[in-house]
VEXDREN-2710 file (C-alpha; in Angstrom, 1 decimal):
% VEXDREN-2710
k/r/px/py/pz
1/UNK/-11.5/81.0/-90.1
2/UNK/-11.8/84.2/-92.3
3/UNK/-14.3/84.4/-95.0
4/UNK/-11.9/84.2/-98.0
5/UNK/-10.1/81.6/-99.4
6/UNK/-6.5/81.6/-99.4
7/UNK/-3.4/79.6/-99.4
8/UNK/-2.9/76.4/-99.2
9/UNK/-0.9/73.5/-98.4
10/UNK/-0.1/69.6/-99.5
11/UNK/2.6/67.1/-99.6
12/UNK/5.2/66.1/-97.0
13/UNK/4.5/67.9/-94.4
14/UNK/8.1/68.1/-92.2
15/UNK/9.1/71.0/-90.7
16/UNK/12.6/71.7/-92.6
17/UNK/14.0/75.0/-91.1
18/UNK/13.2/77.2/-88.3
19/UNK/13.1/81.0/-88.6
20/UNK/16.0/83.1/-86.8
21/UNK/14.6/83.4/-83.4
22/UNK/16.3/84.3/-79.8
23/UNK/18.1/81.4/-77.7
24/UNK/15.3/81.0/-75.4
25/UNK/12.9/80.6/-79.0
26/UNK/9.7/78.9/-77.5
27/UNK/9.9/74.9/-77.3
28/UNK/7.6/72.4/-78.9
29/UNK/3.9/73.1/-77.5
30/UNK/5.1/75.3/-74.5
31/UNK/2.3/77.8/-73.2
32/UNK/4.9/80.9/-72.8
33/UNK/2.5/81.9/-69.8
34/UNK/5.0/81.9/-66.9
35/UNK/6.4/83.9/-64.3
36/UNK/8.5/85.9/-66.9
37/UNK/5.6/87.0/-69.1
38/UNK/3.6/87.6/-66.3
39/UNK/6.1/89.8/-64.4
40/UNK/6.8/91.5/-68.1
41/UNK/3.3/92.0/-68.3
42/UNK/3.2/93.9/-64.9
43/UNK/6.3/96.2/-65.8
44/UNK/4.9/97.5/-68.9
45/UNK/1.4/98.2/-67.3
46/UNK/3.2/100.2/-65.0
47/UNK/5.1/102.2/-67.7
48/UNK/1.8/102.5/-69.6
49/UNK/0.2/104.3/-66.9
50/UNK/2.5/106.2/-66.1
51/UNK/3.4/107.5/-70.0
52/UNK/-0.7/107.1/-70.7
53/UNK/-1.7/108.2/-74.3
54/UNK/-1.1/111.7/-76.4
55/UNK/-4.1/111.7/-78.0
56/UNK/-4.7/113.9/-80.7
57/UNK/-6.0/114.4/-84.6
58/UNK/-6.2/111.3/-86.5
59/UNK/-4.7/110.1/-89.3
60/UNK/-6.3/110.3/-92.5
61/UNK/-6.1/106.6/-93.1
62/UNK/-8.0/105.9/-90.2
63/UNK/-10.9/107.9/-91.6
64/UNK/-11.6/109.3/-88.9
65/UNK/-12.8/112.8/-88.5
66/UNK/-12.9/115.5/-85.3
67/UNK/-13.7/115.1/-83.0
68/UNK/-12.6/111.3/-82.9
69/UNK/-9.0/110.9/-81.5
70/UNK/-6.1/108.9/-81.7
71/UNK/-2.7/107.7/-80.2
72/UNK/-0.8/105.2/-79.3
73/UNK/0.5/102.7/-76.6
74/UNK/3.5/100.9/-77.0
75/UNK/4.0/97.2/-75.6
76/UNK/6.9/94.6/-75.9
77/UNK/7.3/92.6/-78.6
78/UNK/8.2/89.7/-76.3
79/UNK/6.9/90.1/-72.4
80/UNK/9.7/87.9/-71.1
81/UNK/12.1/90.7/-72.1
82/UNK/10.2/93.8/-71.2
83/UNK/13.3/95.7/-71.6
84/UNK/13.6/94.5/-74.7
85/UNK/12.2/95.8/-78.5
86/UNK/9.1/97.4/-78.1
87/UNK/5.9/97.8/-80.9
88/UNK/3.1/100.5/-81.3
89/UNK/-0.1/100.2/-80.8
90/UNK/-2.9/102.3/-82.7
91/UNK/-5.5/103.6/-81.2
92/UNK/-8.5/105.2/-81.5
93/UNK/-11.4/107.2/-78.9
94/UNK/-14.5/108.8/-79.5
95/UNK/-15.7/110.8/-75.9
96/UNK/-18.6/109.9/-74.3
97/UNK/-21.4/111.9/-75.2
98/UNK/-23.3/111.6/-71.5
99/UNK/-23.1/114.2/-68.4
100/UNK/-20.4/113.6/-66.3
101/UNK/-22.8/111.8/-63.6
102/UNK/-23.5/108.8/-66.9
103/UNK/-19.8/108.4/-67.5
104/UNK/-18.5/104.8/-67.0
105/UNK/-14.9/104.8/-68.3
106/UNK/-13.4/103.2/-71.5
107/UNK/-15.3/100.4/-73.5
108/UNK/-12.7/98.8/-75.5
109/UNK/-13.6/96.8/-78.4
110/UNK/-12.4/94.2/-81.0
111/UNK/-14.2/93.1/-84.0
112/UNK/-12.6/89.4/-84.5
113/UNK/-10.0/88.2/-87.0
114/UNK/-8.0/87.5/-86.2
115/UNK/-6.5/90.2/-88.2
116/UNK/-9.3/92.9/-87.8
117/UNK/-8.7/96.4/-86.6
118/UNK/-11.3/98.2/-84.4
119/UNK/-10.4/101.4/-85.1
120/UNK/-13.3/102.4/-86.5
121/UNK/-15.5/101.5/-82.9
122/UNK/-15.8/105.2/-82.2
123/UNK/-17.8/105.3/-85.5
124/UNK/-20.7/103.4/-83.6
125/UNK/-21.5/105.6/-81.0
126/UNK/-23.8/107.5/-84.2
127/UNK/-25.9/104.4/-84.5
128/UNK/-29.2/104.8/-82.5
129/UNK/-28.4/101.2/-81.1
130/UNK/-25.3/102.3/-79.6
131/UNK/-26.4/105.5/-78.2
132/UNK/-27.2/104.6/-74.8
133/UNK/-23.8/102.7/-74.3
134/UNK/-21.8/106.2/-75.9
135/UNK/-23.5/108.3/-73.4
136/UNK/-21.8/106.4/-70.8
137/UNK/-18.4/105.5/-72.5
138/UNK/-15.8/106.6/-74.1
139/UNK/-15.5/104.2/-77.2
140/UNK/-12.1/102.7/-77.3
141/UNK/-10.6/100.9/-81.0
142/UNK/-7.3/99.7/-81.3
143/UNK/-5.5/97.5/-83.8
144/UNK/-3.8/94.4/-82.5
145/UNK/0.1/93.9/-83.2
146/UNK/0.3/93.7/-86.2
147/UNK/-2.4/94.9/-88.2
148/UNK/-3.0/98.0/-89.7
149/UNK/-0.4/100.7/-88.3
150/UNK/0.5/98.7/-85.0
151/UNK/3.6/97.0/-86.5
152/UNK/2.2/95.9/-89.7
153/UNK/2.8/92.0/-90.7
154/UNK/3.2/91.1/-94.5
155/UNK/4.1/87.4/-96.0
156/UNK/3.5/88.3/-99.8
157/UNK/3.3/91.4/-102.0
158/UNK/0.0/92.6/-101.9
159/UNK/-0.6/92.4/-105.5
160/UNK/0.0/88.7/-105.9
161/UNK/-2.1/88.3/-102.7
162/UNK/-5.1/89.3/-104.8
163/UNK/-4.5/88.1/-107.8
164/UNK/-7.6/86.6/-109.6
165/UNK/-9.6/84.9/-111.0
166/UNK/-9.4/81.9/-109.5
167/UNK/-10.8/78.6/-108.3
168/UNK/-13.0/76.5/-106.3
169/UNK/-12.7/73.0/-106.5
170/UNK/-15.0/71.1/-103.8
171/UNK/-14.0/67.8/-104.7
172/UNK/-10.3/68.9/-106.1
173/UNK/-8.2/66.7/-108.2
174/UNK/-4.4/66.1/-107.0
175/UNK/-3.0/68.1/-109.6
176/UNK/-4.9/70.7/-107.8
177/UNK/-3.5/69.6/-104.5
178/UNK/0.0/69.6/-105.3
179/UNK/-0.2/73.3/-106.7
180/UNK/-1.8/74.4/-103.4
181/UNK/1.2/73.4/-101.6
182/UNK/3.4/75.2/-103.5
183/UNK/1.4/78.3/-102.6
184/UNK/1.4/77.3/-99.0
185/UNK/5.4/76.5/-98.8
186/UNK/5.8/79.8/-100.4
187/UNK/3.2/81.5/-98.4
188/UNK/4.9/80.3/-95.0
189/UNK/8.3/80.7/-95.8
190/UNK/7.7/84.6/-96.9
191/UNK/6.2/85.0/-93.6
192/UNK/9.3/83.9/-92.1
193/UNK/11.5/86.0/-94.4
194/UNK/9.5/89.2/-93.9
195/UNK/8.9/89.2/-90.6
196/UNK/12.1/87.4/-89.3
197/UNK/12.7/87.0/-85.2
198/UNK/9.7/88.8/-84.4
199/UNK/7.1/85.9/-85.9
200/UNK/6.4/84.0/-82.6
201/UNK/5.5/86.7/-81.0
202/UNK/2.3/87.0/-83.0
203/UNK/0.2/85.5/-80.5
204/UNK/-3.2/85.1/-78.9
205/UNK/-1.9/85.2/-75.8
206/UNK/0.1/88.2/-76.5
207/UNK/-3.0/89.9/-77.4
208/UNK/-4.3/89.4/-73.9
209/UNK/-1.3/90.8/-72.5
210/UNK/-1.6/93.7/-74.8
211/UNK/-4.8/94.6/-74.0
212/UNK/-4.3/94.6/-70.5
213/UNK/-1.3/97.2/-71.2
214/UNK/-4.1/99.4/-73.0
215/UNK/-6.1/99.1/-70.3
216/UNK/-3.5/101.3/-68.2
217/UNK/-2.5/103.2/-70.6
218/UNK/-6.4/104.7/-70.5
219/UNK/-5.8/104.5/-67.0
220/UNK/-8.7/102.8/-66.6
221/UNK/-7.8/100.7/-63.0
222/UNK/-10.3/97.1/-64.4
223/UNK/-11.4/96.7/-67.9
224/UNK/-14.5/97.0/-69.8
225/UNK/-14.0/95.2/-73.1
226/UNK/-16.4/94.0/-75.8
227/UNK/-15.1/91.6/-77.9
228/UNK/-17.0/89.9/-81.1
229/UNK/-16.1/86.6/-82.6
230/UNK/-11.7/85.7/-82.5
231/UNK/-12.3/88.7/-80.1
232/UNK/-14.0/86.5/-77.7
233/UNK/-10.8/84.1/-77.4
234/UNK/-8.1/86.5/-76.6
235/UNK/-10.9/87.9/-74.2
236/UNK/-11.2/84.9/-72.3
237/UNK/-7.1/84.4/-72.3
238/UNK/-7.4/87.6/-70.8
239/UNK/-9.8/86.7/-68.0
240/UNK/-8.3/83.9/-67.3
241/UNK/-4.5/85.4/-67.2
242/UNK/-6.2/88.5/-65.6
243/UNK/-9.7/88.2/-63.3
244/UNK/-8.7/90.7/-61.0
245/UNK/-8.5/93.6/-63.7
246/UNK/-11.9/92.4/-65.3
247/UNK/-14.9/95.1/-64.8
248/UNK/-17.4/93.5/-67.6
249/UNK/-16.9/91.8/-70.6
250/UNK/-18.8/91.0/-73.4
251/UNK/-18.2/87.7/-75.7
252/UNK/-20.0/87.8/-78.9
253/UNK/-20.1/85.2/-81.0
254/UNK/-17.9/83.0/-79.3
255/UNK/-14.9/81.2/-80.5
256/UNK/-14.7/77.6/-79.2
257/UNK/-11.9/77.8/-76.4
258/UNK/-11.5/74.5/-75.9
259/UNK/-7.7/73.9/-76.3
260/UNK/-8.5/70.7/-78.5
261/UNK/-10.3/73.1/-80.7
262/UNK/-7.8/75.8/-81.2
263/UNK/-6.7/76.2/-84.2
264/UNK/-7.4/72.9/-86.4
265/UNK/-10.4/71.1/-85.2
266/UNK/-12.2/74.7/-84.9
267/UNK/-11.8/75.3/-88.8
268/UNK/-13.5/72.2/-89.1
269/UNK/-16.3/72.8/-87.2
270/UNK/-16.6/75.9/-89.0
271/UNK/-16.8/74.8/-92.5
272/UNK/-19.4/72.5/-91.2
273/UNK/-21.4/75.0/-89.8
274/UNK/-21.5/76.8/-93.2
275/UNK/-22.8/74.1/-95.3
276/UNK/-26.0/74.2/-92.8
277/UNK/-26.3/78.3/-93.0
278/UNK/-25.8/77.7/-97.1
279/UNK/-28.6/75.3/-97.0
280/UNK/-30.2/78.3/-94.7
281/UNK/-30.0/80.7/-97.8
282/UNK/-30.8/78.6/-100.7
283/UNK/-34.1/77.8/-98.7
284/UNK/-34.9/81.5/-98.1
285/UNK/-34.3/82.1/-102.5
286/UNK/-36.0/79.6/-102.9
287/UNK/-39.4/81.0/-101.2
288/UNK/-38.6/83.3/-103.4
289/UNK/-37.9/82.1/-106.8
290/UNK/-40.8/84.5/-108.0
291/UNK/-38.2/87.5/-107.4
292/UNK/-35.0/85.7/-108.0
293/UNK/-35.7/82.4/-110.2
294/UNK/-33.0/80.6/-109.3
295/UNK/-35.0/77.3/-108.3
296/UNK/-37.9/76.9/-106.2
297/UNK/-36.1/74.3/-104.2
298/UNK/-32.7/74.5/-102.2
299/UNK/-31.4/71.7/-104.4
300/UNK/-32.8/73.5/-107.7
301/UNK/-31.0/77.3/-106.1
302/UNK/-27.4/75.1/-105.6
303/UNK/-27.6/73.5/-109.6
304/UNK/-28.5/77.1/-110.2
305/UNK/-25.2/78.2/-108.3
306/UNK/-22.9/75.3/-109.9
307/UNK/-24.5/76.5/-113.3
308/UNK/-22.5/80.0/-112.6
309/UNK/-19.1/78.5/-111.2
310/UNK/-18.8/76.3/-114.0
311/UNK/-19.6/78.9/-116.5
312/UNK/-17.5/81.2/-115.1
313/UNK/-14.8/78.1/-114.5
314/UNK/-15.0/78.3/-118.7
315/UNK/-15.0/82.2/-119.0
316/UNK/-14.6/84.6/-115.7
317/UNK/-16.6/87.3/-115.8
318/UNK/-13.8/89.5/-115.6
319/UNK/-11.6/89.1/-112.7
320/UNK/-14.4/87.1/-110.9
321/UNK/-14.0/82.9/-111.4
322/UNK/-14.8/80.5/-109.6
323/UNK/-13.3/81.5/-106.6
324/UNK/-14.7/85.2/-106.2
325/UNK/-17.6/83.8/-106.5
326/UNK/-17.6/81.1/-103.5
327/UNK/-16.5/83.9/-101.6
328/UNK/-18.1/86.6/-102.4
329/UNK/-21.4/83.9/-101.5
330/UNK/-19.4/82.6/-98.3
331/UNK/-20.6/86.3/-97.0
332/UNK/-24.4/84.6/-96.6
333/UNK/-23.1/82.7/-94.0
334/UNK/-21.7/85.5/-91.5
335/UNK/-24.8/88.0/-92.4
336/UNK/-28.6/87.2/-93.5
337/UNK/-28.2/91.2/-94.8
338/UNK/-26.3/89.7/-97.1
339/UNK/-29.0/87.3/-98.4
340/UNK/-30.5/89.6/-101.2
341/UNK/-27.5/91.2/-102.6
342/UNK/-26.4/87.4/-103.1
343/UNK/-29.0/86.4/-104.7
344/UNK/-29.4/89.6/-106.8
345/UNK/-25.7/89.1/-107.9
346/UNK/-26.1/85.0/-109.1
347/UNK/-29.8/85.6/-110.8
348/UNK/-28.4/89.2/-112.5
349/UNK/-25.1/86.7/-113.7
350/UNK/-27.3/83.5/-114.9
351/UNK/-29.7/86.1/-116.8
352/UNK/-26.4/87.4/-118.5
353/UNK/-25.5/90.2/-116.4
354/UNK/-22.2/90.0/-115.3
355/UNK/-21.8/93.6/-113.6
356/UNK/-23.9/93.0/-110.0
357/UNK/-21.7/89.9/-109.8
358/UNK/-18.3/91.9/-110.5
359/UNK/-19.5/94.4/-107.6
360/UNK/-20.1/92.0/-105.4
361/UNK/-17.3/90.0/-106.1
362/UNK/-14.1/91.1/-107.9
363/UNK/-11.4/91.6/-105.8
364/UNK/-10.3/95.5/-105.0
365/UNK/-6.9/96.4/-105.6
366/UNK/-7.4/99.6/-103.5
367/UNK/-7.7/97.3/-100.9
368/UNK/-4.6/94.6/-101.5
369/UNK/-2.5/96.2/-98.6
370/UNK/-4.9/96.3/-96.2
371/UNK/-6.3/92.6/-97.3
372/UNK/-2.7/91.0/-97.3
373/UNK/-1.9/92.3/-94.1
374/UNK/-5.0/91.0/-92.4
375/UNK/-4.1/87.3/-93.5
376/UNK/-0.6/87.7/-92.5
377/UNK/-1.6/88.1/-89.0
378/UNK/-4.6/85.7/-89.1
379/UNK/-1.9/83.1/-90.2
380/UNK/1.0/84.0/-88.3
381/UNK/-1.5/83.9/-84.9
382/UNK/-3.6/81.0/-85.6
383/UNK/0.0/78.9/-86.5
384/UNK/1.6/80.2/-83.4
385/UNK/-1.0/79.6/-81.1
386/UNK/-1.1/75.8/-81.3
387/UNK/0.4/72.6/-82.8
388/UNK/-1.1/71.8/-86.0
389/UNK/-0.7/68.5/-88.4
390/UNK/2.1/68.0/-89.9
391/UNK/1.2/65.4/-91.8
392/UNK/-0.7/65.6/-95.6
393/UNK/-2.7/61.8/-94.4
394/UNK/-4.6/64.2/-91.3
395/UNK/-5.4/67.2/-93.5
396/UNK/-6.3/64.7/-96.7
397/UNK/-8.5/62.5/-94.3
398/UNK/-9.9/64.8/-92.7
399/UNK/-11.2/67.4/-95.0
400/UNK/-11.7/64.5/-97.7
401/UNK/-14.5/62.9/-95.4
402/UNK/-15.7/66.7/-94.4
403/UNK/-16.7/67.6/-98.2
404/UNK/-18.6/64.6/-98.6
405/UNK/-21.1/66.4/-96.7
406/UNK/-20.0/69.9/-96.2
407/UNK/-18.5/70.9/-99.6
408/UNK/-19.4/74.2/-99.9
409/UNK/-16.0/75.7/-97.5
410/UNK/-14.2/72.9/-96.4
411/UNK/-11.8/72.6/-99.3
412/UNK/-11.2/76.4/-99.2
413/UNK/-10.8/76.4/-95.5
414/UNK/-8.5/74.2/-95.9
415/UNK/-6.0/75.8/-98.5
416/UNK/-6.0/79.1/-96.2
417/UNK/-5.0/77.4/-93.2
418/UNK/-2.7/74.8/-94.6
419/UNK/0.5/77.1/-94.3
420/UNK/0.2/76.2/-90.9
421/UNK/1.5/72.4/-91.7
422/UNK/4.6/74.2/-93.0
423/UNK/5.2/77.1/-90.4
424/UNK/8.9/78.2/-89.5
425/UNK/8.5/78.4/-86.0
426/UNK/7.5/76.7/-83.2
427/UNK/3.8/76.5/-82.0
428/UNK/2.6/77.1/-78.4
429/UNK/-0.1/75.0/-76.3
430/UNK/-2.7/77.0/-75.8
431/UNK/-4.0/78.0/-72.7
432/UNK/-6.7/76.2/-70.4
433/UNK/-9.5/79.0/-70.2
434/UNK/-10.8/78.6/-66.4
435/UNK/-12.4/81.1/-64.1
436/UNK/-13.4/79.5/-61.0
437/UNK/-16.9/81.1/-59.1
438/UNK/-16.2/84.3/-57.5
439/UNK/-13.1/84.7/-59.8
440/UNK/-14.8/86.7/-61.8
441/UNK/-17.4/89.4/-61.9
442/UNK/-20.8/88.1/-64.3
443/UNK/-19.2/88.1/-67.6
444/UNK/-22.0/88.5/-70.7
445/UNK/-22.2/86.0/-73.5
446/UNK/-24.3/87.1/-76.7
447/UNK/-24.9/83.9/-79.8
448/UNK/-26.7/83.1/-82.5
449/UNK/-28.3/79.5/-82.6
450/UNK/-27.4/78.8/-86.3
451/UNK/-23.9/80.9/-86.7
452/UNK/-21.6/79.4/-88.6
453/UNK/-18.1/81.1/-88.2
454/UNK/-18.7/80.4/-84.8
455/UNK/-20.4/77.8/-83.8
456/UNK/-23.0/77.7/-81.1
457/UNK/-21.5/75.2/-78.7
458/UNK/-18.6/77.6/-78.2
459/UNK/-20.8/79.6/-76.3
460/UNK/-22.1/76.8/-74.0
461/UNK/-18.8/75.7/-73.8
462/UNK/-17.3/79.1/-72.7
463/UNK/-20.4/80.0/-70.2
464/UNK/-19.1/76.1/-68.8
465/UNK/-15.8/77.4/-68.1
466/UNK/-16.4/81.1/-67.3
467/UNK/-18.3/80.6/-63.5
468/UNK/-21.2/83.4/-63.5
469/UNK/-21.0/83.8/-67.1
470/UNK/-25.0/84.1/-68.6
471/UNK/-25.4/83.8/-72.4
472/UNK/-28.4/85.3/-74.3
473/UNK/-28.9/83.9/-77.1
474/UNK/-30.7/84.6/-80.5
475/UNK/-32.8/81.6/-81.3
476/UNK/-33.1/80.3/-84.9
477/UNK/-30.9/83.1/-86.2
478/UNK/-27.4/82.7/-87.6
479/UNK/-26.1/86.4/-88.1
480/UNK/-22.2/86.1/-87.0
481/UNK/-21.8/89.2/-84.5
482/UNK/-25.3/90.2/-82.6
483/UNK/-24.5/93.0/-80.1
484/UNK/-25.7/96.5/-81.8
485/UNK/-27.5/94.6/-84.3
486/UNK/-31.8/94.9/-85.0
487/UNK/-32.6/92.7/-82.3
488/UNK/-34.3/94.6/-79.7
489/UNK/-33.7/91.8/-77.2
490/UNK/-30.3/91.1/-77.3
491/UNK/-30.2/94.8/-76.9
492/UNK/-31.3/95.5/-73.8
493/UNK/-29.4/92.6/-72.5
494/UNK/-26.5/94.5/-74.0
495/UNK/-27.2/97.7/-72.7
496/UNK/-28.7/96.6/-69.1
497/UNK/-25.3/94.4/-68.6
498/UNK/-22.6/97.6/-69.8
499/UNK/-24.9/100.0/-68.1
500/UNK/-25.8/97.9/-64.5
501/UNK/-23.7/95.0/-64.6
502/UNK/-26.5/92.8/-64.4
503/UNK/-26.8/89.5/-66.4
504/UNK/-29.9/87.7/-66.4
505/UNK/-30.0/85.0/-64.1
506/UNK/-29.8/82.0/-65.2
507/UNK/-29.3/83.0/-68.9
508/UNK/-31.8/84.6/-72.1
509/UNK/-33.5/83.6/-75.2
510/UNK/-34.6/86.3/-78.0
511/UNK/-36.9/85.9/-80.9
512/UNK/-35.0/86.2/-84.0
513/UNK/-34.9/88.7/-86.2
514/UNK/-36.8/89.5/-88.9
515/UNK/-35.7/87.5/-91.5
516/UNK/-34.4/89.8/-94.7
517/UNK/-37.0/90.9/-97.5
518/UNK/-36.8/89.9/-101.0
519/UNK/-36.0/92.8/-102.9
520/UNK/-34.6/93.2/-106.7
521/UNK/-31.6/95.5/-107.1
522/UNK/-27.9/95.3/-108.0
523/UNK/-25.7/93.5/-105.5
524/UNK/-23.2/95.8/-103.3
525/UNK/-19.2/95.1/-102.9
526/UNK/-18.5/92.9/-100.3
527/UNK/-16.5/93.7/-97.3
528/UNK/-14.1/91.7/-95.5
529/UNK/-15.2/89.6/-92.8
530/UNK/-13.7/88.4/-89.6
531/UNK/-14.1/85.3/-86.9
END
């Protein structure tokens, strides 16, 4: 559920060989939730508090200057065996900047992914709409198993992860089929190769677990967590696997937790949310076709966009094709300040300037380690997590009938979640999120009406299941990721819940934002995006 298009998968989908893995490897659709995890879970709690966390200068790769900090917490690798191999956990803190009577603890965040690092939270606190929250907490970024320097997962050499141009068939032939499997057999089995008998434990669940091991490592006795987008799920495994340690939590742009959902049927639902917030943009350009003259109709803006791929598909403007240029656009879907730089980028490229385009859009090979690693672990957790198709007829059906009317990302969602069909270990069940009334203290819930990486009845659906959960939500807006954001509204909510601990009672609607001016100008380089 990423914003770039990966690997892929087609063909007979059987499940051939299974990955070295311990004798109690997890069965067919078992939820590994039992009384061992949960004991293992209580052991290394214990241990983290005790040990708590060094922390000190950080690394330059984490870019983070004095007087930021960072350390580490280490957690098993398998909770049923606490005694067993153990991985470390980055992390990062920026102090509260408050007198001692404002201070509140540790807010711990996590951006999405899955696959993201927060690491960079402490960053925030500069931001005038965070400065009311860093007066009161210490801001708290980690990076999840696996990503980053916490154990880092690979499945490819980063080089050939990035390698480009490439392309975007929305209708694609099955010549094109068959060589995305290939991709996708290769893609799984490296991740099975590379990472060996510690694959299944790249979890969602295990990210619960792991957080609640951070969460007395800090020392902190019940959590306050603020997580955004895949952030939201492994937040509300955590609730429900541990009430009793929640303080407050935020969910912000929230990820479907309906089990049926997870992992399949949500990427669905996601690529046809985007084909509404591309119809979103290509109505905005065309308003303003006297700046950009790309059509003064939506229809007129998406010949003008199929104009570029195919031009492109004939002669890449450098290492951009078909493919950089889907995704590089995808971005319009997860941000509205996105919306210009687009739009700069395809009008500059159809004028016959190629160089906004290749800013926006060609990939970075400064950044192939960092981008491989991401979709290792967004693969290895979204396969683990939940029983997926094996069999080509689903996947073929299914996203065959979906690009009839949601082209623009359902054939590219597809290929980078098809390694799934061909993963090399076995898949769990995923967990029923529950918190009955009184469970729980208020939890908050922050959407956007028109997001598309995460749809909006995730968050209706979660406020269902999470009793004396409110949501505020951003009305005809479809910016993925709210909290901190220009809406003054969904600020205070923000700010009064962290602050108080008061939600509003029976929920809250903002005004949306101001939608983005039209403005000339070369288009900047994309950054990565998360769930």
């Amino acid at each position: 559920m990423r914003a770039v298009a990966l690997y892929g998968a087609l063909g007979s989908l059987v499940l051939t060989t299974l990955v070295s893995a311990p004798a109690d490897a997890l069965a067919p659709g078992h939820t590994p939730g039992g009384h061992a995890e949960a004991l293992g879970v209580t052991e290394a709690a214990q241990q983290a508090a005790a040990a708590g966390i060094r922390f000190g200068a950080c690394p330059a790769a984490e870019g983070l200057p004095a007087p930021f900090e960072c350390g580490t917490v280490s957690v098993p690798l398998d909770y049923a065996h606490p005694h067993g191999k153990h991985i470390t956990l980055t992390v990062s803190r920026g102090r509260a900047t408050g007198q001692a009577s404002e201070r509140q603890g540790s807010l711990v965040f996590n951006p999405g992914g899955p696959g993201g690092s927060g690491m960079f939270f402490p960053l925030l606190a500069a931001i005038p709409q965070w400065k009311n929250l860093a007066k009161a907490y210490d801001f708290v970024g980690y990076a999840p198993r696996g990503v980053g320097r916490s154990a880092p997962l690979s499945c490819v050499a980063p080089a050939s992860f990035v390698k480009a141009p490439t392309r975007a068939p929305q209708h694609p032939s099955a010549a094109y089929k068959r060589k995305k499997i290939a991709e996708a057999k290769a893609y799984a089995r490296g991740c099975a190769r590379k990472a060996g008998a510690a694959l299944p434990y790249f979890t969602s669940l295990n990210n619960a677990r792991d957080l609640d091991v951070l969460r007395a490592a800090l020392g902190e006795r019940r959590l306050t967590y603020m997580g955004a987008s895949y952030g939201t799920y492994f937040g509300a495994l955590y609730a429900t696997l541990f009430p009793g340690h929640v303080r407050r939590m935020v969910f912000d742009s929230v990820v479907d937790p309906d089990p049926r959902k997870i992992w399949y049927r949500s990427n669905l639902d996601q690529s046809a949310a985007f084909e509404r917030r591309w119809a979103d943009w290509r109505r905005w350009v065309a308003r303003h076709d006297k700046v950009y003259h790309l059509g003064r109709t939506a229809g007129q803006v998406l010949a003008s966009y199929d104009r570029a791929s195919k031009r492109l598909g004939r002669r890449p403007a450098g290492k951009v094709g078909p493919g950089e240029l889907q995704a590089a656009l995808l971005q319009v879907g997860y941000t509205d300040t996105y919306w210009a730089r687009g739009a700069n980028a395809l009008a500059a490229y159809l004028r016959g300037d190629a160089k906004p385009l290749r800013v926006l859009a060609e990939p970075d090979a400064s950044g192939a380690v960092a981008s491989e690693n991401a979709n290792a672990v967004y693969t290895a957790v979204e396969c683990n997590d939940a029983r997926w198709p094996r069999s080509w007829r689903v996947w073929d059906r299914d996203n065959t009938r979906l690009a009839e009317r949601a082209p623009f990302e359902t054939w590219q969602n597809a290929w980078m979640n098809l390694p799934c069909a061909f993963w090399k270990t076995y898949s769990q069940r995923p967990l029923d999120v529950r918190a009955p009334r009184g469970a729980l203290p208020p939890t908050l819930l922050l959407a956007s009406e028109r997001d598309a990486a995460t749809p909006y009845r995730g968050a209706l659906q979660l406020r269902r299941r999470l009793a004396g959960s409110a949501l505020v939500t951003e009305r005809g807006a479809g910016t993925h990721g709210i909290g901190g954001g220009p809406n003054r509204c969904v600020n205070r909510h923000l700010d009064t819940y962290l602050l108080t601990g008061a939600v509003p009672a029976r929920g809250a609607e903002c005004a949306p934002r101001r939608e983005p001016s039209a403005t000339a100008g070369k288009g900047l380089k994309q950054g990565p995006q998360q769930l």
